[in-house]
Each structure stands twice: as structure tokens, then as C-alpha cells.
C-alpha positions as CSV (number, residue, x, y, z in Angstrom):
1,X,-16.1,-10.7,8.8
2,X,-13.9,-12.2,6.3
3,X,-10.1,-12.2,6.1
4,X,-9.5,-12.1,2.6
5,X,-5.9,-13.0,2.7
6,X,-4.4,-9.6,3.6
7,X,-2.9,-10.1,6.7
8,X,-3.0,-13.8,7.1
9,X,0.7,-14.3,6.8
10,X,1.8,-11.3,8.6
11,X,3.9,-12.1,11.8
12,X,3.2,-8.9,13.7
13,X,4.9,-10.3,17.1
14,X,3.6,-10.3,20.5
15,X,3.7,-6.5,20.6
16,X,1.6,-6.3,17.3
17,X,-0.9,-8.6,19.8
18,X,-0.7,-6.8,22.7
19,X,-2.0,-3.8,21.2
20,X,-5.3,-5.3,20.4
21,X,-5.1,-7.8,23.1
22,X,-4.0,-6.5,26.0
23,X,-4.1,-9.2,28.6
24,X,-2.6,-11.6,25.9
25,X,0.7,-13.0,27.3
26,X,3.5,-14.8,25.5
27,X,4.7,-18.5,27.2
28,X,6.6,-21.1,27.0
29,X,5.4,-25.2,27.0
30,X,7.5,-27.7,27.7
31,X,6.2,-31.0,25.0
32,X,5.8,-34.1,26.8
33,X,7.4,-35.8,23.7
34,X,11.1,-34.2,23.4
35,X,11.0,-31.5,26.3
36,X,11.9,-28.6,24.6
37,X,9.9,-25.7,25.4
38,X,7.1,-24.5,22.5
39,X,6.0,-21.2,22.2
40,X,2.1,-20.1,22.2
41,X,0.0,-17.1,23.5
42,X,-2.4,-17.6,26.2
43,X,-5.4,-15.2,27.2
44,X,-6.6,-16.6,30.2
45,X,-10.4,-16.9,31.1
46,X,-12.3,-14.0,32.8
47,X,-15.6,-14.2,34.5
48,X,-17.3,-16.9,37.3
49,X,-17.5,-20.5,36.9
50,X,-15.1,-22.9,34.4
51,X,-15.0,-21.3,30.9
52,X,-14.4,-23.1,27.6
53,X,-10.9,-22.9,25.9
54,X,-10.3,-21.8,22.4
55,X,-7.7,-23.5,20.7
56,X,-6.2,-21.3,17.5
57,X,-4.5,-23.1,15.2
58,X,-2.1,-21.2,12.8
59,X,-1.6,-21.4,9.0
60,X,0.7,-23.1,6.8
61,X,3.4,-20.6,6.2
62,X,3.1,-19.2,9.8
63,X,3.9,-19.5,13.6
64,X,2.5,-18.5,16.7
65,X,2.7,-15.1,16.0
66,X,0.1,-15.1,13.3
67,X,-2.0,-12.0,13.7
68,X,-4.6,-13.7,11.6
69,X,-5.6,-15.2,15.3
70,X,-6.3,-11.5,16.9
71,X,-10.1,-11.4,16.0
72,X,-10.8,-15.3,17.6
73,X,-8.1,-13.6,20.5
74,X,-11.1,-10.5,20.9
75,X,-13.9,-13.0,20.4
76,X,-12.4,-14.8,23.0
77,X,-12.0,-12.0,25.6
78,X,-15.6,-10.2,25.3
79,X,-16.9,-13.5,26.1
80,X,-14.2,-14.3,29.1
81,X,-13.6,-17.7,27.6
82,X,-9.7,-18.4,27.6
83,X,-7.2,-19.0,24.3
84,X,-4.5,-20.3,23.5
85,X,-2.2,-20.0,20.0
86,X,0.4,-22.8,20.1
87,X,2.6,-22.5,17.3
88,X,3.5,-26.5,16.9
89,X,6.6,-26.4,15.0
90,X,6.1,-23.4,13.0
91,X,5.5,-23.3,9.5
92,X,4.5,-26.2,7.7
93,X,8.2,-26.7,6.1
94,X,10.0,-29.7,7.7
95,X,9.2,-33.0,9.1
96,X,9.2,-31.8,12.7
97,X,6.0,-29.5,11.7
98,X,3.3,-30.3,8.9
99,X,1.4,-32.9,11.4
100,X,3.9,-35.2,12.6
101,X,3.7,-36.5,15.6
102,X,5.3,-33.7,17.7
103,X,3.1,-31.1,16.0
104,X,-0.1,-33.1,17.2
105,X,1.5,-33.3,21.1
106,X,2.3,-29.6,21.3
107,X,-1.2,-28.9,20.8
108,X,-2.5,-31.3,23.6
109,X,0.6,-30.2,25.8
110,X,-0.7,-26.5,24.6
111,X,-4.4,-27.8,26.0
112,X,-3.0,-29.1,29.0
113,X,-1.2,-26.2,30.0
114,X,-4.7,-24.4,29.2
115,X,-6.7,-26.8,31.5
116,X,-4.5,-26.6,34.4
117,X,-6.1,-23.2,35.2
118,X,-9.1,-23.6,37.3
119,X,-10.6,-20.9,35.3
120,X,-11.1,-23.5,32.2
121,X,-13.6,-25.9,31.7
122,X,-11.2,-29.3,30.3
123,X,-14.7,-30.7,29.1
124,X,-15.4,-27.7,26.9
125,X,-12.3,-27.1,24.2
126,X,-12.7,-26.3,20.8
127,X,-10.6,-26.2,18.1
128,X,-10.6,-23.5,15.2
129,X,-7.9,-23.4,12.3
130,X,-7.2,-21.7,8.5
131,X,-5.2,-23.9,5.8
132,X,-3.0,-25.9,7.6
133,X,-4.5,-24.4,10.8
134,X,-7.8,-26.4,9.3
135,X,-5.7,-29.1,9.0
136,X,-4.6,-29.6,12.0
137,X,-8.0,-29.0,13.5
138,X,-8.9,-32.0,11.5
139,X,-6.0,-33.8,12.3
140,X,-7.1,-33.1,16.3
141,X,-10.8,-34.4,15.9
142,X,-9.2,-37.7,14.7
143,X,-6.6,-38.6,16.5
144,X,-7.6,-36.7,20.0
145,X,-11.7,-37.2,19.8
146,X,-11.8,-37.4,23.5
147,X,-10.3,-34.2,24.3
148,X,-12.4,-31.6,22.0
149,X,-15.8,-30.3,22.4
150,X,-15.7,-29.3,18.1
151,X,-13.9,-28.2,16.0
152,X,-14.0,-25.7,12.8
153,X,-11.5,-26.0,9.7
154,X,-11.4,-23.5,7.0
155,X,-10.3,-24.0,3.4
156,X,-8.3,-27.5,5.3
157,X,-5.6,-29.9,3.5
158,X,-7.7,-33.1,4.0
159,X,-5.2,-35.1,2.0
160,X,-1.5,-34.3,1.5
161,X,-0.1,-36.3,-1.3
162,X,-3.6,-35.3,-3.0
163,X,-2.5,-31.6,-2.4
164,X,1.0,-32.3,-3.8
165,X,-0.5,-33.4,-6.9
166,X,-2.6,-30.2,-7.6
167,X,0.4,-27.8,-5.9
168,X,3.2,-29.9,-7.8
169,X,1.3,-29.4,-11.7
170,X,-1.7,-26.5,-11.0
171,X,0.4,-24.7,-9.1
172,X,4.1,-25.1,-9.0
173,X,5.2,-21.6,-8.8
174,X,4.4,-21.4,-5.5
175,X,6.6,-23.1,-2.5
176,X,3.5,-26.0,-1.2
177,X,4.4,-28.7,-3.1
178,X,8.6,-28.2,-2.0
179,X,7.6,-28.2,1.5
180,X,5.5,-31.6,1.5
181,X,8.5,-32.9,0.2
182,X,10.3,-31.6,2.9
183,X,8.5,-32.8,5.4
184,X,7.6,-35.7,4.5
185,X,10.8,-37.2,2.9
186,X,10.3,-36.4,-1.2
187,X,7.7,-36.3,-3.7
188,X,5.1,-38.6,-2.5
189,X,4.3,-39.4,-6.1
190,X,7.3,-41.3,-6.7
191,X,8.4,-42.4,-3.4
192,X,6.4,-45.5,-1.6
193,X,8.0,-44.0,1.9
194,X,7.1,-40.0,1.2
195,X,3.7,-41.6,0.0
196,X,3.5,-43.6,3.3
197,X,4.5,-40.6,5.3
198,X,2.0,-38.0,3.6
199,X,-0.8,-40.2,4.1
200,X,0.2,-40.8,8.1
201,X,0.1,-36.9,8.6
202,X,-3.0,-36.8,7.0
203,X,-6.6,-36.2,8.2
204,X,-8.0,-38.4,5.9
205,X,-6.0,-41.6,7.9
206,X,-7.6,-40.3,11.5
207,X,-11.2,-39.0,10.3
208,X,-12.7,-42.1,10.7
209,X,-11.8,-42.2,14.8
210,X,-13.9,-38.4,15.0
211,X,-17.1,-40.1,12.9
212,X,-17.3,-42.5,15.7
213,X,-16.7,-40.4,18.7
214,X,-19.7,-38.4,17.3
215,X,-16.9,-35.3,16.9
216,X,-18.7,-31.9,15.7
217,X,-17.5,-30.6,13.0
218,X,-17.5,-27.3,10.9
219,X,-16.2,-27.4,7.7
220,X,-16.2,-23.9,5.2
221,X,-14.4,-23.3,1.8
222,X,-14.0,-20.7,-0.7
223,X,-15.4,-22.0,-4.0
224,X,-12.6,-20.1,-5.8
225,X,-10.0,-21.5,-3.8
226,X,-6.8,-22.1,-6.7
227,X,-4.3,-22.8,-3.4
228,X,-6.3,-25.7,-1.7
229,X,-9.2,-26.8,-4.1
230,X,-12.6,-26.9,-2.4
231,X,-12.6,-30.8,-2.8
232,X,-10.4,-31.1,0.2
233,X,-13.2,-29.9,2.1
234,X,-16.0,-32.1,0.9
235,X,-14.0,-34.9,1.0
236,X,-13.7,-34.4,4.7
237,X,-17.0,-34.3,5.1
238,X,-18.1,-37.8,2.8
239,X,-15.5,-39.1,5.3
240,X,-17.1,-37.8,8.4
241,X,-21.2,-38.1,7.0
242,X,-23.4,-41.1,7.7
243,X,-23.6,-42.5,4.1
244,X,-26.8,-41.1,3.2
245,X,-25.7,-38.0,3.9
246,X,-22.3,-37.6,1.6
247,X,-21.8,-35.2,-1.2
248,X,-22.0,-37.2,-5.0
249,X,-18.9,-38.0,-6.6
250,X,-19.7,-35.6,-9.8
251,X,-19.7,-32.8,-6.8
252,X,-16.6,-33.1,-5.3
253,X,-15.1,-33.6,-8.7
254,X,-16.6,-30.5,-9.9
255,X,-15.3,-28.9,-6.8
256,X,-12.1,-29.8,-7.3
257,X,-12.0,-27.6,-10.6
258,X,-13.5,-24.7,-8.4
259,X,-17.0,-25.2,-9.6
260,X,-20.7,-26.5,-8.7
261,X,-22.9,-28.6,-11.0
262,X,-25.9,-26.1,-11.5
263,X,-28.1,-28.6,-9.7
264,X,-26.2,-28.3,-6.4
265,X,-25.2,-24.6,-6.7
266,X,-27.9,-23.1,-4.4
267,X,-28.6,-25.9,-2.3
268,X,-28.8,-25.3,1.1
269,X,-29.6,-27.7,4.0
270,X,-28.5,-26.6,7.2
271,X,-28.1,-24.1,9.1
272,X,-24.5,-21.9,8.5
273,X,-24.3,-19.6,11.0
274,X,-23.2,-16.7,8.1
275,X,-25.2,-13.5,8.0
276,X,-26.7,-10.5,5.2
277,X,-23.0,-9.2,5.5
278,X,-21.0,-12.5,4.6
279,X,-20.4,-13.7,1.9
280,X,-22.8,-15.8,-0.3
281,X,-23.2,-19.4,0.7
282,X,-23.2,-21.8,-2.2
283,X,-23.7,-25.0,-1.1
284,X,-24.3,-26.5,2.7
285,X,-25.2,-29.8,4.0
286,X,-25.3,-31.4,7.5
287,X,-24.6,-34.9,8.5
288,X,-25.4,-35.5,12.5
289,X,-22.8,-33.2,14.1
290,X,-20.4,-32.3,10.7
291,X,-21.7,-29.8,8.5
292,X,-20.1,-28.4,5.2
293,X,-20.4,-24.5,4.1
294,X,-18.8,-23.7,0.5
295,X,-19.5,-20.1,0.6
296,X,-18.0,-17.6,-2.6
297,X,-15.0,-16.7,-1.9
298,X,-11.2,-18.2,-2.2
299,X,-8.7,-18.8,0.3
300,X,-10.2,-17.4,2.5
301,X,-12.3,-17.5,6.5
302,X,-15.3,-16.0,7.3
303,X,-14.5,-15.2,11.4
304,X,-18.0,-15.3,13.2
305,X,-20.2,-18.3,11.7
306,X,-18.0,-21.3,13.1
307,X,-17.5,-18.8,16.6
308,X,-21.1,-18.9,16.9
309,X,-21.8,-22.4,16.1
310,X,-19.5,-23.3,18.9
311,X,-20.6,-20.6,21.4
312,X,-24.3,-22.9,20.6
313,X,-22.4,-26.0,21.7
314,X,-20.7,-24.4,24.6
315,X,-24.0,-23.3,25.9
316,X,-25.3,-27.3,25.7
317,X,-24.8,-29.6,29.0
């Protein structure tokens, strides 16, 4: 199923949950780094034995509340593995949030507090997040290899003064390229400290820790994609691939303008875990653990394929 982006920004409450998750309950995480207590949801695990953990990860413009997160919720729940939806800072609109440091520790704390229930398996946690969410996700596999099974980013920010660029001339209507410069201290494109900031809270600083932890990833993007290019994606991936394996330059630069040279439009080389009813896949490749889906669509997830790629890895010793 694919969101389309109805709904994505809607913050239903915990009520608007609870009526689709019923044993979904609302609590309170103290962070390790400042003590103040951070909001999530938490479905706890059902069923014998240790089961893996689910880590949502919220978008840009949205907390905890995000009911964009109730189908990975009832994913979660047939299958008795346990979630949690940490909201780490809220939207993406001030320097606490947007991947700072505090943002990355309520996520761990959020894992923690996950872990301590002897229902979950600590050596099975995977990560799953849309636009910032993906983000974030990335953000985890690089700077916290060691604590994450996988994890799956949809249409992700890979690089934010990169983003600021595109959102600050494509697309300056809309509010992205004012909250980068919130958070990280003023236009990166002008100021060496903003710059220095923006590249810090940035995936592609930390990717380079997940290539060599052997980190597996999933990686999918709308082609149409005019709020987050599709480049952000594939650069991701060059930066996770063996070198063999990454995506030519003349790709990623036709991705970045929303389209595929006619000789790699088609070309599929792994496995993407989409189906008859999803939408087209464009483009795929696989590098060791990371693969790369450009499927047609925009801003946009498709829920099941990365759910089912990691319910495969769950199932591995």
C-alpha cells in the first residue's frame, strides 16, 4: 500500500491511535542527555520467545502522533513484534530537533526503554522512517551501527545544505529551506558555521561508519519527488555500495531533475520486495546488504516492501 501524501501530516492524537491500535499506549522517556521526559508510543510485543522491535521514525513536519505510523503500528501487532514511535524533538524546525545530537539519543533512549522488556529481542531492531523519518533512519545506521538489525528510509534527506539549495531556489514557497536555517544557525550557503552544522546533522557525515558495520539498508524514492529530489536517495546508496556497485554520476544527476537516462529506466537488479498492486519500480540495484528502489511515484512510501524485507532478516540467525 502506498500513502500518497494524504494523511501523512495529520496529528490524529493518541485517541486517533487507539482506535486502530488498541493496545497502543502513550509514554513518557526520560533522555539520558538532558533528562527531560520525551514522548513516544509503545505497542509491546505479544507471542513466545524475544521478538524484534520496530522503531517508527516520524516525518519532517510531525511528531509522535503521526498517524502516518498506524499501518507499520498493525503490521507490528499481527506479527506480535513490539514498536515504538519516539517523537525526538518534534518537527524538524529548531536546532534541538532536525538530527542534532539530542534527536539521535531520544531514539536510542526510545530503544532502550523498548529493550528493557523481556518480551524484545535487543539483537533484533530495525529502523523504518519517511522524509526526515528516512533521515533519521539514516542518520541511526551511521552513527549507532551496533545497535540496529536494518534499516529502511523512504524519499530520505541524505544531505541538508544540499536540500537547502534545491528548497531555498526550486522550491521556496514552501517552509523547508526556513527551518534548516533554523535549526541549524542560518543559510548554510552563506554561513561557514550553518554550513558546518548542516553537514554534522547529516547522513552523508555518518554513512560511511554503517558501510563498514555491514548495516542493511533499504532505500526507496518517488521518481517525481519535487519536495526531496530522488538524488538524495541514490546518493545514499554510492555512499553505502562497494565501488563497483554505485549508481553513474549522469544517473544521479538525472535523478536530481526527477528523471532516468532511457538506458537505466527499466533496469532492475535485485530483488524489491513490491508486488502486481505497487507501484511501478523504475530502477533497483543492490550492493551487499544496501539496496536502492526508485519506484514511480513522488513523495511518497510504499508500506509492505521494506516490512517484508526486514521480517526476511528477522527470520535469519
Amino acid at each position: 500500500m502506498s500513502t500518497g501524501q494524504a494523511g501523512l501530516f495529520d496529528e490524529a492524537g493518541v485517541e486517533g491511535w487507539r482506535s486502530s491500535v488498541p493496545a497502543i499506549q502513550e509514554v513518557r522517556i526520560a533522555s539520558t542527555r538532558d533528562r527531560t521526559p520525551q514522548p513516544a508510543l509503545w505497542l509491546p510485543p505479544r507471542g513466545g520467545g524475544p521478538r524484534p522491535l520496530l522503531v517508527v521514525l516520524h516525518s519532517w513536519s510531525t511528531g509522535y502522533e503521526n498517524i502516518a505510523g498506524v499501518p507499520f503500528a498493525q503490521w507490528a501487532q499481527r506479527r506480535g513484534w513490539a514498536m515504538v514511535q519516539p517523537d525526538y524533538r518534534g518537527p524538524f524546525d529548531d536546532p534541538a530537533a532536525t538530527g542534532s545530537d539530542l534527536a539521535v539519543q531520544d531514539v536510542i533512549d526510545a530503544v532502550d526503554f523498548a529493550s528493557r522488556d523481556p518480551g524484545v529481542d535487543p539483537d533484533r531492531v530495525f529502523a523504518i522512517g519517511f522524509s526526515g523519518g528516512g533521515m533519521m533512519s539514516l542518520l541511526l545506521a551511521g552513527r549507532h551501527p551496533d545497535r540496529f538489525r536494518a534499516v529502511a528510509s523512504w524519499v530520505p534527506i541524505h544531505d541538508l545544505a544540499g536540500w537547502y539549495r534545491y528548497a531555498s531556489t526550486v522550491t521556496p514557497q514552501r517552509h523547508y529551506a526556513g527551518e534548516i536555517e533554523a535549526s541549524c544557525g542560518g543559510d548554510p550557503l552563506r554561513d561557514a558555521a550553518a554550513a558546518a552544522e548542516c553537514e554534522r546533522r547529516s547522513p552523508r557525515s555518518h554513512l560511511g561508519a554503517a558501510r563498514r558495520a555491514g548495516v542493511p539498508v533499504y532505500l526507496g524514492h518517488g521518481l517525481d519527488d519535487d519536495v526531496v529530489p530522488p538524488d538524495h536517495a541514490l546518493r545514499a546508496f554510492n555512499r553505502l555500495a562497494a565501488p563497483r556497485d554505485v549508481v553513474p554520476a549522469a544517473t544521479v544527476a538525472a535523478a536530481a531533475g526527477n528523471a532516468l537516462p532511457a538506458s537505466q529506466r527499466g533496469t532492475v537488479r535485485t530483488s524489491t520486495f513490491f508486488d502486481a498492486a505497487d507501484p511501478e519500480v523504475l530502477f533497483a540495484r543492490r550492493s551487499g546488504p544496501v539496496r536502492v528502489v526508485i519506484f514511480d511515484g513522488d513523495h511518497d512510501m510504499v508500506y509492505h516492501p521494506a516490512l517484508e524485507w526486514m521480517a526476511g532478516l528477522a527470520a535469519r540467525p
